[in-house]
The first five atom37 places (N, CA, C, CB, O) and aatype in JSON, in Angstrom:
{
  "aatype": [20, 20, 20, 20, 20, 20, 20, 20, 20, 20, 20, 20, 20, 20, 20, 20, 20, 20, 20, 20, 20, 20, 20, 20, 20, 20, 20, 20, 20, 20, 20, 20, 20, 20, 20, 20, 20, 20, 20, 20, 20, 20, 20, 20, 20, 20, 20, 20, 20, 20, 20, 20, 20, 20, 20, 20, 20, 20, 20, 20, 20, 20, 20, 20, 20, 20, 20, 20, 20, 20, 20, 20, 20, 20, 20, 20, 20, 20, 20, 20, 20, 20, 20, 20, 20, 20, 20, 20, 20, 20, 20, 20, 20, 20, 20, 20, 20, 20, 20, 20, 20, 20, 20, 20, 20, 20, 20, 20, 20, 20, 20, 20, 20, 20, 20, 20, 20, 20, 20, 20, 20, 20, 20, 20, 20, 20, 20, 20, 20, 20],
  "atom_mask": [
    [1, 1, 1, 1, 1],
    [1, 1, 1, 1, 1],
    [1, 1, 1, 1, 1],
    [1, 1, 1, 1, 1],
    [1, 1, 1, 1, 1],
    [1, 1, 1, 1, 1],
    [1, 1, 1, 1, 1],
    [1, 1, 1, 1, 1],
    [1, 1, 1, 1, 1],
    [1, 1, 1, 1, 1],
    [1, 1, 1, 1, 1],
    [1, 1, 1, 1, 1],
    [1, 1, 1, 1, 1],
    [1, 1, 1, 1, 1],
    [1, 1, 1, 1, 1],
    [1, 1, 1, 1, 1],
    [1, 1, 1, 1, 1],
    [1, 1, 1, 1, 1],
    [1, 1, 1, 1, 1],
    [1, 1, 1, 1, 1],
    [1, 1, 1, 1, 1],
    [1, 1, 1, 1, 1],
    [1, 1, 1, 1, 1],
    [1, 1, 1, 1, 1],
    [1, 1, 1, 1, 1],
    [1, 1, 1, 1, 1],
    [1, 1, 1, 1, 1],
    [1, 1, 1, 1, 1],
    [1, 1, 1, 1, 1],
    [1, 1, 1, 1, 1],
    [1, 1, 1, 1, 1],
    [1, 1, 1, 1, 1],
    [1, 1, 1, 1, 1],
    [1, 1, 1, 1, 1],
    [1, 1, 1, 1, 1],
    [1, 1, 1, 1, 1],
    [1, 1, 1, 1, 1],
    [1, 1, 1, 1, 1],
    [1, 1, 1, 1, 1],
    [1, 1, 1, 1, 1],
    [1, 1, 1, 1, 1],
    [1, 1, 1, 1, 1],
    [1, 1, 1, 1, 1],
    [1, 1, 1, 1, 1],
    [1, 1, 1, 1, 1],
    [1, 1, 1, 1, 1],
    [1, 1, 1, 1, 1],
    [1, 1, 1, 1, 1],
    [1, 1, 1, 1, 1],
    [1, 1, 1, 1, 1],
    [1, 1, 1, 1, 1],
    [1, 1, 1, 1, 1],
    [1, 1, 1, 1, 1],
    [1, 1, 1, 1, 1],
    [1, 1, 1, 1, 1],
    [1, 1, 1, 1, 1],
    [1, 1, 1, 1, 1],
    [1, 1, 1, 1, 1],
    [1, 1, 1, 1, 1],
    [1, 1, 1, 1, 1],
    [1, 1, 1, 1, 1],
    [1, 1, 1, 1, 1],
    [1, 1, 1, 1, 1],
    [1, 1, 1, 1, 1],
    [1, 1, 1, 1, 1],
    [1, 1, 1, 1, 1],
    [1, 1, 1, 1, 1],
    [1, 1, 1, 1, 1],
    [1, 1, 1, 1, 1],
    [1, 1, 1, 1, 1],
    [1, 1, 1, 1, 1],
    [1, 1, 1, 1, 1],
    [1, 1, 1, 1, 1],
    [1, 1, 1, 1, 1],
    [1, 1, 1, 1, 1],
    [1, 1, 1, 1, 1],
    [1, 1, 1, 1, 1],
    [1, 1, 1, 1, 1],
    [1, 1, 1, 1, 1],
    [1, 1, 1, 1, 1],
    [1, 1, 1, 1, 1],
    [1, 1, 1, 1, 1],
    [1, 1, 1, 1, 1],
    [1, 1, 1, 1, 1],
    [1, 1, 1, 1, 1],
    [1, 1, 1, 1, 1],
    [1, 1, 1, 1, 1],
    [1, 1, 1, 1, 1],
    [1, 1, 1, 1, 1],
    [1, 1, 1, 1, 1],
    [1, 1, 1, 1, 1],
    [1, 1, 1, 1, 1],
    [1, 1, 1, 1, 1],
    [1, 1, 1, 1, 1],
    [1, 1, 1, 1, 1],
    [1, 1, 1, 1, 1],
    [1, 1, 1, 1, 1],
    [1, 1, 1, 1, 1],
    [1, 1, 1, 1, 1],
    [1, 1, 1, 1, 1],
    [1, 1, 1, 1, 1],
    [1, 1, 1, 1, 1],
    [1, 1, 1, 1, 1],
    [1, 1, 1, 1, 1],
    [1, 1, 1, 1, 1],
    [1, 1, 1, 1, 1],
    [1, 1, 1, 1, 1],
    [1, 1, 1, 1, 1],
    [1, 1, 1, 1, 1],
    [1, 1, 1, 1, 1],
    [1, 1, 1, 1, 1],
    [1, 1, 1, 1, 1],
    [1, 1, 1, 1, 1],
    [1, 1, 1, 1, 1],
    [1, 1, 1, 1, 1],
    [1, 1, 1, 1, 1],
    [1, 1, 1, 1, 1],
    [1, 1, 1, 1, 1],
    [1, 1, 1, 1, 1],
    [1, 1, 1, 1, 1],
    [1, 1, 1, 1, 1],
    [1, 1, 1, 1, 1],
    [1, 1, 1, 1, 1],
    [1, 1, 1, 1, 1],
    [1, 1, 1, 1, 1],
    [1, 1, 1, 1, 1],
    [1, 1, 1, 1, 1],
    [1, 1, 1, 1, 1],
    [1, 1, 1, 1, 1],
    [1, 1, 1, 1, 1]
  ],
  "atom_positions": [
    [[0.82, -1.19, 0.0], [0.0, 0.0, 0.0], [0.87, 1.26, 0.0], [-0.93, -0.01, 1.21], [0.45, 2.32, -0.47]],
    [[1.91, 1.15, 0.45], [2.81, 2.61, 0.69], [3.26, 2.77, -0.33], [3.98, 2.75, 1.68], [3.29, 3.94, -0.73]],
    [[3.92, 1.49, -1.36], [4.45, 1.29, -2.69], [3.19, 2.25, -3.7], [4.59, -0.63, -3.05], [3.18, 3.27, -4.39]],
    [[2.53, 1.54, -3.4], [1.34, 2.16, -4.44], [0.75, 4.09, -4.3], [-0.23, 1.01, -3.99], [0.17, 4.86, -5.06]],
    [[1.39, 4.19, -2.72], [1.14, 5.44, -2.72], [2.4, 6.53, -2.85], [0.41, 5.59, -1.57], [2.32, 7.75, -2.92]],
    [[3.44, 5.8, -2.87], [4.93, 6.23, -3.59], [4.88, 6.96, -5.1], [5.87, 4.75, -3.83], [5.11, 8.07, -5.59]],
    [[4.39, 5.51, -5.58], [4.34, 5.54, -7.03], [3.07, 6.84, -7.91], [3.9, 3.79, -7.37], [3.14, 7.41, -9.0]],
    [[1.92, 6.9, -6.71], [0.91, 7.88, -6.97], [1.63, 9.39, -6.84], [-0.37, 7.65, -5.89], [1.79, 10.11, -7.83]],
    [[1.99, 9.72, -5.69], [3.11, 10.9, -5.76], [4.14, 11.35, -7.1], [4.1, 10.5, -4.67], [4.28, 12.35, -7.79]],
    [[4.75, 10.03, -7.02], [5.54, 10.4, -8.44], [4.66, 10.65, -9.94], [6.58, 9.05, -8.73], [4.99, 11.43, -10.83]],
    [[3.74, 9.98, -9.94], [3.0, 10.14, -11.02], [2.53, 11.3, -10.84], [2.09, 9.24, -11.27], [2.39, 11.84, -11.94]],
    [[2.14, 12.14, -9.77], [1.23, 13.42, -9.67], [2.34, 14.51, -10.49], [0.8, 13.94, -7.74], [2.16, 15.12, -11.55]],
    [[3.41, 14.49, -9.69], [4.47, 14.84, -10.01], [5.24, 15.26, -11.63], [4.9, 13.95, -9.41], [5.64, 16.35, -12.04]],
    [[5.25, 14.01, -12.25], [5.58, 13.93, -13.34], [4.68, 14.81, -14.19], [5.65, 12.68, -13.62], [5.08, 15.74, -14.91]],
    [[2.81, 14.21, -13.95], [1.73, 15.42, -14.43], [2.29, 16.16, -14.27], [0.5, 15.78, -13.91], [2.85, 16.58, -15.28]],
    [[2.6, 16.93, -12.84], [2.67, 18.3, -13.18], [3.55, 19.11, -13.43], [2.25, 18.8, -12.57], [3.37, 20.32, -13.35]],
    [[4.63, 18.58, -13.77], [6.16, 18.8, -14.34], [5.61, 19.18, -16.35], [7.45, 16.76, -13.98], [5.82, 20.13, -17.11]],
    [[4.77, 17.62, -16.52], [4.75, 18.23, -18.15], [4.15, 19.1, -18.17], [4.26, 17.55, -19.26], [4.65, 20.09, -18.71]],
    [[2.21, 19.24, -17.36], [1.51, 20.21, -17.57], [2.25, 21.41, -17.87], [0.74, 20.32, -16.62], [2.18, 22.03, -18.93]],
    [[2.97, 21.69, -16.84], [4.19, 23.27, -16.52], [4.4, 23.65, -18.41], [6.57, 22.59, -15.39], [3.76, 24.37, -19.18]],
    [[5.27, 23.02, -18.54], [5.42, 22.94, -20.15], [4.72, 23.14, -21.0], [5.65, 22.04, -20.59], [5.2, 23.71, -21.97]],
    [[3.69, 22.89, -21.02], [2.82, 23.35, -22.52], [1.88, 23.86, -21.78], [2.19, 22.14, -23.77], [0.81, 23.27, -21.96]],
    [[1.79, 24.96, -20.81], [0.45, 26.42, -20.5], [1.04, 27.45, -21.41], [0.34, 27.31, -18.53], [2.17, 27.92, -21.45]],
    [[-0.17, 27.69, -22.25], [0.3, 28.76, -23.05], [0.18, 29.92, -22.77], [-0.07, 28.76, -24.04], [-0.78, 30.61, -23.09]],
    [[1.41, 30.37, -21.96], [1.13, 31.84, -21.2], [2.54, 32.81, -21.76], [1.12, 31.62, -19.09], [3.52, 32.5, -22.44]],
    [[2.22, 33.78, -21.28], [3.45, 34.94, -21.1], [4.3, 34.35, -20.65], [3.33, 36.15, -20.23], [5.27, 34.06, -21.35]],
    [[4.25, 34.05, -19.65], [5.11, 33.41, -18.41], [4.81, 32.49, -17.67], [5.37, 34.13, -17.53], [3.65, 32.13, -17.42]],
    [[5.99, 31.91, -17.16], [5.15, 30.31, -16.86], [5.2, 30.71, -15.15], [6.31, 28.34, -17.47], [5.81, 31.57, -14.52]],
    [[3.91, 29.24, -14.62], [3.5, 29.58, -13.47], [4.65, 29.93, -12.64], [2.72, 28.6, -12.94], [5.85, 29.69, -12.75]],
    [[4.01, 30.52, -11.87], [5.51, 30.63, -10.71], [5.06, 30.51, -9.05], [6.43, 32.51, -10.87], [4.11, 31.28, -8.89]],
    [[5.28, 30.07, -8.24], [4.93, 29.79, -6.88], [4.75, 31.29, -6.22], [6.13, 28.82, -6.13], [5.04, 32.42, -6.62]],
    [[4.08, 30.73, -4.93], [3.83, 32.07, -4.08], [5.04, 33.19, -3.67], [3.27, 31.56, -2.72], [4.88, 34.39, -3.43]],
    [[6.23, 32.44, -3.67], [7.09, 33.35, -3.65], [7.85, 34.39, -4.46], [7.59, 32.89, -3.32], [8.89, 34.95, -4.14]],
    [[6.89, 34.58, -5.89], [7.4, 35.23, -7.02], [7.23, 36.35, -6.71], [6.92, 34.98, -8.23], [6.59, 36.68, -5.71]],
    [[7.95, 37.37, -7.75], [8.36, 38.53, -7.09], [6.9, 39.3, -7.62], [10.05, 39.22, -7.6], [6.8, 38.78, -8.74]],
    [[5.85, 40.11, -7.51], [4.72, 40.56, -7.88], [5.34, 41.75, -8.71], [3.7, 40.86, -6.7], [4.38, 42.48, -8.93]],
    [[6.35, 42.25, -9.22], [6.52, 43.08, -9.87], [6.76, 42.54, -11.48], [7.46, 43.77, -9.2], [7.04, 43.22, -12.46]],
    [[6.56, 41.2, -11.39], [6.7, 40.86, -12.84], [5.42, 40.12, -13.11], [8.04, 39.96, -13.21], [5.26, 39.41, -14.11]],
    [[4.65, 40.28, -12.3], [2.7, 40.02, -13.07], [2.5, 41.4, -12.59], [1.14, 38.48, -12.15], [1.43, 40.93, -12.22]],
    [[2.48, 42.29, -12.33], [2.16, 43.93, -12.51], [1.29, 44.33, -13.63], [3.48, 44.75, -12.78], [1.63, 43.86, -14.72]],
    [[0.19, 45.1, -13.64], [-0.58, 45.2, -14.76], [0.22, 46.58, -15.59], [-2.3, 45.41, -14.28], [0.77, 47.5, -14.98]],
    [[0.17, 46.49, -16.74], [0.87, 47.5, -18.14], [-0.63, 48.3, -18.33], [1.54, 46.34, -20.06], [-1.75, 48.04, -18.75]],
    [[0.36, 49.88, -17.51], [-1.06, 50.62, -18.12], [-0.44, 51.52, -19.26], [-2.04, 51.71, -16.83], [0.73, 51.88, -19.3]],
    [[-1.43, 51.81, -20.15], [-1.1, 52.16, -21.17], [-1.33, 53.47, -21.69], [-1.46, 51.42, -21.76], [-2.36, 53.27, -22.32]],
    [[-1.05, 54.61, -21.84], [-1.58, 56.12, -22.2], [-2.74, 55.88, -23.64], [0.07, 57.3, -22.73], [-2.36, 55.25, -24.62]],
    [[-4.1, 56.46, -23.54], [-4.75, 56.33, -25.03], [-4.35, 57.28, -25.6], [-6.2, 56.3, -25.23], [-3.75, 58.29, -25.23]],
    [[-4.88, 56.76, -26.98], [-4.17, 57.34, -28.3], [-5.6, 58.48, -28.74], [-3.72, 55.77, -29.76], [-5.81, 59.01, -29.83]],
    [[-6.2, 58.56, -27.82], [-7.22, 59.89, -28.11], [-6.8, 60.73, -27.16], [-8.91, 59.7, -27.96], [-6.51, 60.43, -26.01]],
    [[-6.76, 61.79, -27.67], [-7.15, 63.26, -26.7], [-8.45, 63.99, -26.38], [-6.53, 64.36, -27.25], [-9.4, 64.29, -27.11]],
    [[-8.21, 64.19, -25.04], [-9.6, 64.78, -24.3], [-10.36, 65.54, -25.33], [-9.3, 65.86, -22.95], [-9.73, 65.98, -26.29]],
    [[-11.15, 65.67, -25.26], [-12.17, 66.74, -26.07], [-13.24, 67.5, -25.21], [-13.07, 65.94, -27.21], [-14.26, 66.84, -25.01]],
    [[-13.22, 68.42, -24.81], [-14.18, 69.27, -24.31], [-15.5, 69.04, -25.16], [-13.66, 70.73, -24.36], [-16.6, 68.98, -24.6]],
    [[-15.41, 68.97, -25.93], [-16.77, 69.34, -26.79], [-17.57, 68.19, -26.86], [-16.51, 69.82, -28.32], [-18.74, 68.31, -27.24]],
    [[-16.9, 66.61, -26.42], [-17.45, 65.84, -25.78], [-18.13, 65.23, -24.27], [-16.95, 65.5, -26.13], [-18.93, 64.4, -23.83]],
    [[-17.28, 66.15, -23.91], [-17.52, 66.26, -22.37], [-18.76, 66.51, -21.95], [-16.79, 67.25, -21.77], [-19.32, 67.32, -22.68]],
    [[-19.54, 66.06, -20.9], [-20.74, 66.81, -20.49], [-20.77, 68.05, -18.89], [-21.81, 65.46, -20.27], [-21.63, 68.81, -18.43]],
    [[-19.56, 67.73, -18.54], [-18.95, 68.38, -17.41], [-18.99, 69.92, -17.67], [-17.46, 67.85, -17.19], [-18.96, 70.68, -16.7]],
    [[-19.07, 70.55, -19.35], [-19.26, 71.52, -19.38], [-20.81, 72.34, -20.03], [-18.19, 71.66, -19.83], [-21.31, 73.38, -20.45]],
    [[-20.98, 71.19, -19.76], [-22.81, 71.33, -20.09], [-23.53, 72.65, -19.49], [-23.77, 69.93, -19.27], [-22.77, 73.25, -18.74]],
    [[-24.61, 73.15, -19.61], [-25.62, 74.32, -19.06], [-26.56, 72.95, -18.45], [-26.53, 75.67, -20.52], [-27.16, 72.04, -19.02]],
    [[-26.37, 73.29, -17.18], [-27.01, 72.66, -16.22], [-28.76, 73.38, -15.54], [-25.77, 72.65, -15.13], [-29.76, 73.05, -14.9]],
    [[-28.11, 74.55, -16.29], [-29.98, 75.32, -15.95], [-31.07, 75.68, -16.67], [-30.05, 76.56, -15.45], [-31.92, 76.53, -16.42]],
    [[-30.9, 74.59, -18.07], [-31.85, 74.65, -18.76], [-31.84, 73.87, -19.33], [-32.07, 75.44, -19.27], [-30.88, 73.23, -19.75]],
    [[-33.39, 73.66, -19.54], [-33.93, 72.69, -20.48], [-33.53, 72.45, -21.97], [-35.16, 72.96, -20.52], [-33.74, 71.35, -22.48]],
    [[-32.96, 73.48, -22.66], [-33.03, 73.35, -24.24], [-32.05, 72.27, -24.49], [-32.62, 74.77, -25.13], [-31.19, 71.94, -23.68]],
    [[-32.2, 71.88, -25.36], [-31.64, 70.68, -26.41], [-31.24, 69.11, -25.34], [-29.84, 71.44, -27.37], [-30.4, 68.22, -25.49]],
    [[-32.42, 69.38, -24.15], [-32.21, 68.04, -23.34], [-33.67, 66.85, -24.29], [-32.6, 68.49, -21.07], [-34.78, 67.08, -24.77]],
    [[-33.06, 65.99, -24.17], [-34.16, 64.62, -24.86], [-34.46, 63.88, -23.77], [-33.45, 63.44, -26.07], [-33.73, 63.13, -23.13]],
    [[-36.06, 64.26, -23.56], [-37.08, 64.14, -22.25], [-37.64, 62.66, -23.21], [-38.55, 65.86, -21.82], [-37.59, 62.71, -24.44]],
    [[-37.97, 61.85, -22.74], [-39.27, 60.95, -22.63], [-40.18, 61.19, -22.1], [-39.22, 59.98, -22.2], [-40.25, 62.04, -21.21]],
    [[-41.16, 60.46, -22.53], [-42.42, 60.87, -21.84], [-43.41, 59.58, -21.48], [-43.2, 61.92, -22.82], [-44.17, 59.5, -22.44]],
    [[-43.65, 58.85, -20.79], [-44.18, 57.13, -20.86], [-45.68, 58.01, -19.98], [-42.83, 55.35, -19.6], [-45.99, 58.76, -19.05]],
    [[-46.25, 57.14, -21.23], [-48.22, 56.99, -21.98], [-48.57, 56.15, -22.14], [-48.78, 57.39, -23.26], [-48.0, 55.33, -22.86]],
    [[-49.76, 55.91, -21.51], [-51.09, 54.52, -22.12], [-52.16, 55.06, -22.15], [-51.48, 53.08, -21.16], [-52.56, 56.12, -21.66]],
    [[-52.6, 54.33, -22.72], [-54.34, 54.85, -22.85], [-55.04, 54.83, -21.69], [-55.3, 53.91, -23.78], [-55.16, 53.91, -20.88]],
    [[-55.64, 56.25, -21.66], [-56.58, 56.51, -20.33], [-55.56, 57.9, -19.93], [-56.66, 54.9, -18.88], [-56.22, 58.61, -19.18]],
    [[-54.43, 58.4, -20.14], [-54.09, 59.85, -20.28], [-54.97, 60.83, -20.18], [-53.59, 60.1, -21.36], [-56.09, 60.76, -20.7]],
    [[-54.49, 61.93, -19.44], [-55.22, 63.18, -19.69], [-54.42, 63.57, -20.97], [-55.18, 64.34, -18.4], [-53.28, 64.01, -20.87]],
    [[-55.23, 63.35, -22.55], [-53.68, 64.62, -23.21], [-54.28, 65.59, -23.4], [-52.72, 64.42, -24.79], [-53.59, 66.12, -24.27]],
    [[-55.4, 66.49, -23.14], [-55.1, 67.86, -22.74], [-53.52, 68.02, -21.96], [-56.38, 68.31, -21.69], [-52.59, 68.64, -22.49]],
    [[-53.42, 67.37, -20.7], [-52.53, 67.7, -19.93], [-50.71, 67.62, -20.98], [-52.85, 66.58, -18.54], [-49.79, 68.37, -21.29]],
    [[-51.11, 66.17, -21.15], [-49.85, 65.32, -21.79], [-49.38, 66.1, -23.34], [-50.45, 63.44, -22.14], [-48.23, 65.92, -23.75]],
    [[-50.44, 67.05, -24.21], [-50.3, 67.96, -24.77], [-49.27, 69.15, -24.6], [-51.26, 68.19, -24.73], [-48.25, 69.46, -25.21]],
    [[-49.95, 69.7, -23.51], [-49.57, 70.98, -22.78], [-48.23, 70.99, -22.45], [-50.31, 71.21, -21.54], [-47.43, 71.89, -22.7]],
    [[-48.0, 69.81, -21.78], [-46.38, 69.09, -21.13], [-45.63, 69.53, -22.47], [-46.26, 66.9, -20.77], [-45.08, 70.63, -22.58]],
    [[-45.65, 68.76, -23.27], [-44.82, 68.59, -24.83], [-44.4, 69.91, -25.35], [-45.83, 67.9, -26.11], [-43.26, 70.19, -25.7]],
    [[-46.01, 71.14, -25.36], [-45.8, 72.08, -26.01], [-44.73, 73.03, -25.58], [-46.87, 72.57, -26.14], [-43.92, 73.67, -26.27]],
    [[-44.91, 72.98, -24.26], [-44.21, 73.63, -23.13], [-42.5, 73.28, -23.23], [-44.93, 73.03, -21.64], [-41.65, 74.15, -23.4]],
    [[-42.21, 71.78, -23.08], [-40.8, 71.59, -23.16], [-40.21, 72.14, -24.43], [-40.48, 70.18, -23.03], [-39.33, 73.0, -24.37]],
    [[-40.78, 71.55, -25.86], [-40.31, 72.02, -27.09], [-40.42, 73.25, -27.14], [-40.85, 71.52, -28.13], [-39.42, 73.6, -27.77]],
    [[-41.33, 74.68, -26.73], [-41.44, 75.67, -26.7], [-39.79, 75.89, -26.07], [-42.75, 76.05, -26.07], [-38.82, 76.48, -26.56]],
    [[-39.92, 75.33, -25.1], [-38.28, 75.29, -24.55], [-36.89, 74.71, -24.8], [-38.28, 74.89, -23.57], [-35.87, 74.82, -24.11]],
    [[-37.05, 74.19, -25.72], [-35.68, 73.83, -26.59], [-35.49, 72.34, -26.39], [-34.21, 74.68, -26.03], [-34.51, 71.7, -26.77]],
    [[-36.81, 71.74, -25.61], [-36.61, 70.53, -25.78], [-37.0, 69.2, -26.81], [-36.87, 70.4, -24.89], [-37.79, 69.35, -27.74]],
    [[-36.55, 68.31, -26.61], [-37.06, 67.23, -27.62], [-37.58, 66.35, -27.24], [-36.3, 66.68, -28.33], [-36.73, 65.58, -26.78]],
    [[-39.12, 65.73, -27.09], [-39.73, 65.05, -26.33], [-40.42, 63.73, -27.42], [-40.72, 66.08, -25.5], [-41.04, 63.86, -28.47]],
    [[-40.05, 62.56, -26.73], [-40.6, 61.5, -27.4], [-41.7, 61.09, -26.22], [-39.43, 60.32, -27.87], [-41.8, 61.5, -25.06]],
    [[-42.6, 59.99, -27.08], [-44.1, 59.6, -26.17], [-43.64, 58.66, -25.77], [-45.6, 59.31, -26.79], [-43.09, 59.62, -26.3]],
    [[-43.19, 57.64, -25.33], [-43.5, 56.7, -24.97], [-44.34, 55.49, -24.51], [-43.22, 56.91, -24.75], [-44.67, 55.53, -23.32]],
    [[-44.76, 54.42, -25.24], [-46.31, 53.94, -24.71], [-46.25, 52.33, -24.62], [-47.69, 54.44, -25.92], [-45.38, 51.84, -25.34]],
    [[-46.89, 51.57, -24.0], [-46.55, 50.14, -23.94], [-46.44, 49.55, -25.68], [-47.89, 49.3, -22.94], [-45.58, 48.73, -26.01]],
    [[-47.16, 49.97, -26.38], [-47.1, 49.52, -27.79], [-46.96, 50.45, -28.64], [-48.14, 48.85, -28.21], [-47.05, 51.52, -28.05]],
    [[-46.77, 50.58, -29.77], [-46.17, 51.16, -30.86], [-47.66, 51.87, -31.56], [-45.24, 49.9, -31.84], [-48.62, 51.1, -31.52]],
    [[-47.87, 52.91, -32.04], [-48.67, 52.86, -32.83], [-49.55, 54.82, -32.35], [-49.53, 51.14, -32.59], [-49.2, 55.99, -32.53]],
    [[-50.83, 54.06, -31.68], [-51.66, 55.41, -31.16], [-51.83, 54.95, -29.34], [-53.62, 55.59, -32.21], [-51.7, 53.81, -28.92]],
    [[-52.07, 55.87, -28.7], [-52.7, 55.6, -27.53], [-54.23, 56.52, -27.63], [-51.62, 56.01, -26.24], [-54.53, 57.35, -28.49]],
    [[-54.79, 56.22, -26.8], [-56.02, 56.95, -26.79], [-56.56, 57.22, -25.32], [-57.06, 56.17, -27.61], [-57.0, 56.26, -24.69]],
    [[-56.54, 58.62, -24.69], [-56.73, 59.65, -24.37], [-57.95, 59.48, -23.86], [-56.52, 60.51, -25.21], [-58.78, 58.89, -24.54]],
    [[-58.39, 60.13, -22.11], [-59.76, 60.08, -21.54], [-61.27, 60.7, -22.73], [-59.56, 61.17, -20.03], [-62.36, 60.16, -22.93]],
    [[-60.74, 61.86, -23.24], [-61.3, 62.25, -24.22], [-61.51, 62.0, -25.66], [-61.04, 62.96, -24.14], [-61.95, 62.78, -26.5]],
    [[-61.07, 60.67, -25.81], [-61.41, 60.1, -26.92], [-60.12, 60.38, -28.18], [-62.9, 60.7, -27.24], [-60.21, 60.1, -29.37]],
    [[-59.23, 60.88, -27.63], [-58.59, 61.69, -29.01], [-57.14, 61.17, -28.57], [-58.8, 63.75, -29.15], [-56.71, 61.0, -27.42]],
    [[-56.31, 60.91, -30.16], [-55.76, 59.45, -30.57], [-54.12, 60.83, -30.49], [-56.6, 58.29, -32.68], [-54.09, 61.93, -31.05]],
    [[-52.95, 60.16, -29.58], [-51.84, 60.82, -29.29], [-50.58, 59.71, -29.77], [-51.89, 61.27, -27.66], [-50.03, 58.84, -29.11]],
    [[-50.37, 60.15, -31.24], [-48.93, 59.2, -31.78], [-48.18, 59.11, -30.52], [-47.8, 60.01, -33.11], [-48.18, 59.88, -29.57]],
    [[-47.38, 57.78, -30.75], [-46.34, 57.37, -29.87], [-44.82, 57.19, -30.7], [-46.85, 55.95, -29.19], [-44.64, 56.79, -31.85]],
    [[-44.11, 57.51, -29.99], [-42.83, 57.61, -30.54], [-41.8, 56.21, -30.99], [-42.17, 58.42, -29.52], [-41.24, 55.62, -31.92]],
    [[-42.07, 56.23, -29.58], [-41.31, 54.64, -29.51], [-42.06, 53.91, -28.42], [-39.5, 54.65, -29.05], [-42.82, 54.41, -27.59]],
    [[-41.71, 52.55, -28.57], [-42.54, 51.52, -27.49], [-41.65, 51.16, -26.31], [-43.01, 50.0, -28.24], [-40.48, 51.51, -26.48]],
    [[-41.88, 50.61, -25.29], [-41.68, 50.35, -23.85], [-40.1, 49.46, -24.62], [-43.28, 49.26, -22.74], [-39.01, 49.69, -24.08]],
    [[-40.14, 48.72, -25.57], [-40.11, 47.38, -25.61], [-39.22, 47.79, -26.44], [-41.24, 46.4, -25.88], [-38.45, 46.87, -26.7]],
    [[-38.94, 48.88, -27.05], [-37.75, 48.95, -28.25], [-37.28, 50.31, -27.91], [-38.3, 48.81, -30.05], [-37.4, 51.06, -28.88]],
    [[-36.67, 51.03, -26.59], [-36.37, 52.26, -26.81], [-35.61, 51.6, -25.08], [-37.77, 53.7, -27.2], [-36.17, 50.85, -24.3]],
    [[-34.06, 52.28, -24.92], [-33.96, 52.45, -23.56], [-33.81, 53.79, -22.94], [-32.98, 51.75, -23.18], [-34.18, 54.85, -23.44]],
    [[-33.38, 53.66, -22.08], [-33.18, 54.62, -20.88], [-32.38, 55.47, -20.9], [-32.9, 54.13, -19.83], [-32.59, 56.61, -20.49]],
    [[-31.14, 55.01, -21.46], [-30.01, 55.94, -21.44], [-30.17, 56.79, -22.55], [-28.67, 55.29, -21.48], [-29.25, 57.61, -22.57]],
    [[-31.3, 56.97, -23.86], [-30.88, 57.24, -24.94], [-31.68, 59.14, -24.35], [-31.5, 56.01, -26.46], [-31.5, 60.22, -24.92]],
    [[-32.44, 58.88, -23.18], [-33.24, 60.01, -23.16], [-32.31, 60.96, -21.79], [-35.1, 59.51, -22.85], [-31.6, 60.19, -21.14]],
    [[-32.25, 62.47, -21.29], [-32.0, 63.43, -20.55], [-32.67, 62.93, -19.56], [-32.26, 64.68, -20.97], [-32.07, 62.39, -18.63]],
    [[-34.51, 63.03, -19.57], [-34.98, 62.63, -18.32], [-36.22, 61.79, -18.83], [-35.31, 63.91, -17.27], [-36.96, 61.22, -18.02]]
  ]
}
C-alpha cells in the first residue's frame, strides 16, 4: 500500500512537471514566492485626446433646451394635460418623445388618438436626458 502510494506521488508529479510545459502563457506559473513586480498590470496612455466638446462636465445645467425628455403613456391619459407638457418643453428647446406600452396610437380620456414615438419594448433609458 505505501508502494502504491509512492508511485501515486511520483506520477502526480511527473503530471505536473509536463503540464508546466505546454500552459500557453506569457510566463510560466511561478509559486507564491514570485516577485509581484513581474505580473504587474501595463497601463497604457490612449491614443485619443480629451475633447471638451465631448464632455458633459461643461454642459448648461440650468436649462432645459436641447435636453431629450421621454415621456411614458397609455391609454386613459389626460392629453389635454400630456399635450400641454410637450408644447411647453419644445417651446423650450426641448425634444420630447411619447413613450407607450405599444407602438402605434394611444387613446386619451377624451377620446382623441396621441402618436407614440417609440414603445416600452424597443427604446432604452439611457438614450433620453430625463
Amino acid at each position: 500500500m505505501i508502494e502504491l502510494r509512492n508511485e501515486y506521488k511520483i506520477y502526480n508529479q511527473c503530471m505536473l512537471n509536463a503540464f508546466r510545459d505546454y500552459i500557453p502563457t506569457r510566463r510560466r506559473i511561478s509559486w507564491a514566492d514570485a516577485d509581484p513586480q513581474d505580473y504587474a498590470s501595463i497601463v497604457k496612455e490612449g491614443s485619443l485626446n480629451r475633447s471638451p466638446a465631448l464632455s458633459m462636465a461643461f454642459t448648461r445645467k440650468n436649462s432645459i433646451a436641447t435636453r431629450k425628455i421621454a415621456i411614458l403613456a397609455c391609454d386613459g391619459v389626460d392629453e389635454n394635460a400630456l399635450l400641454e407638457i410637450i408644447k411647453v418643453l419644445e417651446g423650450e428647446g426641448a425634444s420630447c418623445d411619447v413613450i407607450a406600452p405599444r407602438l402605434g396610437f394611444i387613446t386619451g380620456i377624451h377620446e382623441k388618438t396621441i402618436p407614440v414615438s417609440k414603445s416600452l419594448l424597443n427604446t432604452a433609458s439611457v438614450l433620453y436626458d430625463a
